[in-house]
C-alpha positions as CSV (number, residue, x, y, z in Angstrom):
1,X,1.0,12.6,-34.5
2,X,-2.1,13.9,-32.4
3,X,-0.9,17.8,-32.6
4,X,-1.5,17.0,-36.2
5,X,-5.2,16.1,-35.6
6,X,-6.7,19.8,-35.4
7,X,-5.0,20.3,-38.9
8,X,-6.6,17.4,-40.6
9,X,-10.1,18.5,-38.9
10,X,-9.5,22.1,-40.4
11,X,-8.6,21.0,-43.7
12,X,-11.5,18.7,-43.9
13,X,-13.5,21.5,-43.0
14,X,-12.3,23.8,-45.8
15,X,-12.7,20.7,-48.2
16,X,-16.4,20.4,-47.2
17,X,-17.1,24.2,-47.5
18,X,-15.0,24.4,-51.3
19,X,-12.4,26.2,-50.0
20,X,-10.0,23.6,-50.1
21,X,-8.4,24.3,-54.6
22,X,-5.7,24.7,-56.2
23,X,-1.8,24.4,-54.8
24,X,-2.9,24.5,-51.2
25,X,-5.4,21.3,-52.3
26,X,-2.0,19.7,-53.5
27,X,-0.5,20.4,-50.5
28,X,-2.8,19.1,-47.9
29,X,-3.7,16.1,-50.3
30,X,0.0,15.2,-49.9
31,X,0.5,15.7,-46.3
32,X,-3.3,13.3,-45.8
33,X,-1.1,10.8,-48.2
34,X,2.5,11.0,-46.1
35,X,0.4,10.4,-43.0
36,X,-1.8,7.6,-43.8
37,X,1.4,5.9,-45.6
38,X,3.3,6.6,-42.4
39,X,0.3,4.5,-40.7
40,X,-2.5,7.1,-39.1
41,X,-5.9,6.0,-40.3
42,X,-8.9,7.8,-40.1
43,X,-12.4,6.2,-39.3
44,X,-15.6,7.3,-38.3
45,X,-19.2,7.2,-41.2
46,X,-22.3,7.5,-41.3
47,X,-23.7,4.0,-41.1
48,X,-21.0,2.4,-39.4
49,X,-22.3,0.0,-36.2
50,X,-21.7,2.3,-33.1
51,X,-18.7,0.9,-31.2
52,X,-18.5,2.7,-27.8
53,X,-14.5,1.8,-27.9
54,X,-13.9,4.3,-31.0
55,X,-17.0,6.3,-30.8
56,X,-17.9,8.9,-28.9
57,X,-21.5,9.9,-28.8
58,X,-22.8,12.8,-28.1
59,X,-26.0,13.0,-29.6
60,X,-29.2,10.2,-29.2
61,X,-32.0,9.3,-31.4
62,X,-34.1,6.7,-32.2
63,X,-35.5,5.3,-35.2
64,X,-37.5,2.5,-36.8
65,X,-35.3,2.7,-39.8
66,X,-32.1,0.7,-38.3
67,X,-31.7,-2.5,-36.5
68,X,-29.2,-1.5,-33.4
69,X,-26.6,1.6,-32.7
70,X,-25.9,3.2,-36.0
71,X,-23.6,6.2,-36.2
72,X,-25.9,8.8,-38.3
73,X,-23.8,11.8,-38.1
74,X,-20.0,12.0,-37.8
75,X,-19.1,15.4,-35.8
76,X,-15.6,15.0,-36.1
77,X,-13.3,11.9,-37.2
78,X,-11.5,9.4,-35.4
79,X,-8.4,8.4,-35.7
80,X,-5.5,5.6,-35.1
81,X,-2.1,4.8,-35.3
82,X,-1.1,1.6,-36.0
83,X,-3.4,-0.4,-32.9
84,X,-3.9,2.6,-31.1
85,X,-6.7,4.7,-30.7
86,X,-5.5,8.1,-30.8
87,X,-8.9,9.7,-30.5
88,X,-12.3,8.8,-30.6
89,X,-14.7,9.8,-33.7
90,X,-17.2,12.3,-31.7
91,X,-20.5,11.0,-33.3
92,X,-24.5,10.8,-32.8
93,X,-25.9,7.9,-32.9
94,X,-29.8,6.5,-33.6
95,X,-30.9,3.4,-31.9
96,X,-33.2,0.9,-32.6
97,X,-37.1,2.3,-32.3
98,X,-39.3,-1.1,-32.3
99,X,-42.9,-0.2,-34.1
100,X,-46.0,0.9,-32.4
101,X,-47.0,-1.9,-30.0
102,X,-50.3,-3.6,-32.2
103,X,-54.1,-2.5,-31.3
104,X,-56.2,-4.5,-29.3
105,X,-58.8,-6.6,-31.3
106,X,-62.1,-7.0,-30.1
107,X,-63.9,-10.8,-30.2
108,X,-65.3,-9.9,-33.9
109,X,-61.5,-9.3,-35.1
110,X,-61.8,-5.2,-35.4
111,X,-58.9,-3.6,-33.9
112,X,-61.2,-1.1,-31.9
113,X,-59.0,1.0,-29.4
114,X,-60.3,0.4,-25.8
115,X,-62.3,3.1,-24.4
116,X,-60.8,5.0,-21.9
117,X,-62.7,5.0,-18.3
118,X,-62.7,8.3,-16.6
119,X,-61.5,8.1,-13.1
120,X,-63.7,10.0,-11.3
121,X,-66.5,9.5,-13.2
122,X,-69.4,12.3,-13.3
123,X,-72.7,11.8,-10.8
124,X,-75.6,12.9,-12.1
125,X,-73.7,15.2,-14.8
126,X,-71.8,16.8,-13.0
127,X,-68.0,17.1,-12.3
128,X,-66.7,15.4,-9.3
129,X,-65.0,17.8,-6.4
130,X,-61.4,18.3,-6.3
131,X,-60.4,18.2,-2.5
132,X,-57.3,19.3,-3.4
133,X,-58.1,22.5,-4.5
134,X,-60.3,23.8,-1.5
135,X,-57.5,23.1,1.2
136,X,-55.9,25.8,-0.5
């Protein structure tokens, strides 16, 4: 069943470009049907949770938009047999971004950022000496 994989990937591939039609659509419609009556189910979609025992991931983002591991982008399907796992859906997957952290507010309730300090601050306007640039 898995040296059929490769075939279901390429005729998923002419499907998505159009160039899956007429009698060879019938064809590979009916070979998809024998196989998944015969018990091989695909899996792998956008949206599904991200399940690190069926997923592979090989792309990372993160995002506000989701609450934990989402599969966003399915490179290439999974698929099993029956219980088994006879590969992995190769997937990326976008974790969960929290928001920016809130702003300070100051003692009158105005959320004023804090002003940064310099560290070396300047002496008597001028900019302080950088000792690590004369040793050289």
């Amino acid at each position: 069943m898995g040296d059929l994989l490769p075939l279901l990937d390429d005729l998923e591939r002419a499907a998505q470009h159009g160039d899956l039609t007429g009698a060879f659509k019938s064809v590979a419609d009916k070979l998809v049907e024998a196989l998944e009556k015969s018990g091989l189910e695909p899996f792998g979609a956008e949206g599904d949770e991200f399940d690190p025992s069926v997923h592979e991931a090989v792309q990372h983002d993160t995002s506000p938009d989701v609450s934990g591991p989402t599969v966003t982008t399915v490179l290439r399907r999974g698929y099993r047999f029956g219980d088994r796992v006879l590969r992995a859906a190769l997937v990326a997957v976008t974790d969960h971004e929290p928001g920016a952290a809130p702003a300070a507010s100051t003692v009158d309730g105005s959320a004023d950022a804090p002003a940064e300090e310099p560290i070396d601050p300047p002496v008597e306007g001028e900019l302080p000496i950088d000792t690590d640039e004369q040793k050289n």
